[in-house]
C-alpha positions in Angstrom: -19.0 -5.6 3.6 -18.8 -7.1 6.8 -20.7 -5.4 9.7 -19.2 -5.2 13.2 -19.7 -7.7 15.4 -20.8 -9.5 12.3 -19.2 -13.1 11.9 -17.9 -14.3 8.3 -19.9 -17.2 6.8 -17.1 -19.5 6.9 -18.3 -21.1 3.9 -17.2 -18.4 1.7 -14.1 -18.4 -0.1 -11.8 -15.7 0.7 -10.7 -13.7 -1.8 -6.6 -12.6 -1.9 -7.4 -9.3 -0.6 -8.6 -11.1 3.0 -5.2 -13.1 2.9 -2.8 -11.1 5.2 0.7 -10.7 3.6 3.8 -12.9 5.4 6.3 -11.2 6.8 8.1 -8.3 4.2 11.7 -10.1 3.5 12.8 -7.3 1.2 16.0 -6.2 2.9 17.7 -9.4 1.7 20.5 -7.9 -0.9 18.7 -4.4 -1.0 16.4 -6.1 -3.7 13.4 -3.7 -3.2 15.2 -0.7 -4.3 14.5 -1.7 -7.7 10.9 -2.0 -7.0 10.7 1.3 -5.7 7.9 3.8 -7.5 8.1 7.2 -5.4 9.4 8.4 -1.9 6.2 10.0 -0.4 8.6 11.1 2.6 11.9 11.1 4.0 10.9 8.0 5.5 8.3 6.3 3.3 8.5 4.3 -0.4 5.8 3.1 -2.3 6.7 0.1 -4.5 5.4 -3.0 -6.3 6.3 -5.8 -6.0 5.7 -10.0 -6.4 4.3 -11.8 -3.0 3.6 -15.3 -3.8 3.2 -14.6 -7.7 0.7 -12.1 -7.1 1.3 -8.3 -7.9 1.7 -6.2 -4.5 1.7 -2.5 -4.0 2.9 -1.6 -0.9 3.6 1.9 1.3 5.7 1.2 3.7 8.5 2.9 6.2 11.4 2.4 5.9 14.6 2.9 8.3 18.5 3.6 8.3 21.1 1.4 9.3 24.7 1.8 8.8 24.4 4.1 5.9 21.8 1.9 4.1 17.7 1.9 3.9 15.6 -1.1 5.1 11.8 -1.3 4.6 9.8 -2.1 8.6 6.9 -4.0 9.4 5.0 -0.8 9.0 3.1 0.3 6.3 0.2 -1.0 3.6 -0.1 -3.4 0.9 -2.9 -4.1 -1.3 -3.2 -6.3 -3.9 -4.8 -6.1 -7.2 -8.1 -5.9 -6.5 -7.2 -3.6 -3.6 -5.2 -1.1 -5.4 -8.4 -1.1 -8.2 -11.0 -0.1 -5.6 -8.3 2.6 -4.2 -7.6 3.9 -7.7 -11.1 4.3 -8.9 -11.7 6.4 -5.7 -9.2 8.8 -5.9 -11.1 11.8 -7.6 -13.7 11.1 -4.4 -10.6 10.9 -1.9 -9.3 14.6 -3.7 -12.4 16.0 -3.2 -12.8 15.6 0.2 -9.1 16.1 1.3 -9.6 20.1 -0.2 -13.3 20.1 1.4 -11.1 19.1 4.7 -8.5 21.8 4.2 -6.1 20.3 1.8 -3.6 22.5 -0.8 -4.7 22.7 -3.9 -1.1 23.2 -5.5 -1.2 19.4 -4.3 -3.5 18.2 -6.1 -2.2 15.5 -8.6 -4.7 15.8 -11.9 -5.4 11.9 -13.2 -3.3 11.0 -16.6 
């Protein structure tokens, strides 16, 4: 992990998580509503979907405009190797969240 202030060795190959994505293009035809896996809000999605043929998971806002949702600029995406460090802390991030105040009706037990 890179300290601050730290520079990267630029002789090390960057791995697709450092990459940033381009520009979300997902309003075009309203094709991200298929790729849509839960509404954690009125206003945000999480979905997957295919940047540059690698798998994306992304939370993201999204916004209204004449009658119809559109994702923004705002919001996360990780990709594979991402989403696996995420995933494998989630038990850790659960724990904390109740130690921090958190509901435990809200808790969502691991499948």
């Amino acid at each position: 992990m890179l300290k601050r202030g730290k520079k990267r060795d630029a002789s090390k190959a960057k791995s697709e998580g450092d990459e940033r994505p381009k520009k979300i293009t997902l309003n075009a035809g309203n094709e991200w509503e298929k790729n849509v896996i839960c509404e954690l809000s009125k206003k945000r999605k999480v979905l997957v979907r295919n940047w540059d043929g690698k798998a994306v998971m992304d939370i993201r806002e999204f916004y209204l405009e004449d009658g119809k949702e559109y994702p923004t600029g705002n919001g996360l995406s990780f990709f594979m190797d991402q989403w696996k460090i995420l995933r494998d802390h989630v038990d850790e991030i659960d724990k904390l969240m109740m130690l921090h105040g958190g509901d435990n009706d809200q808790i969502i037990e691991p499948r």
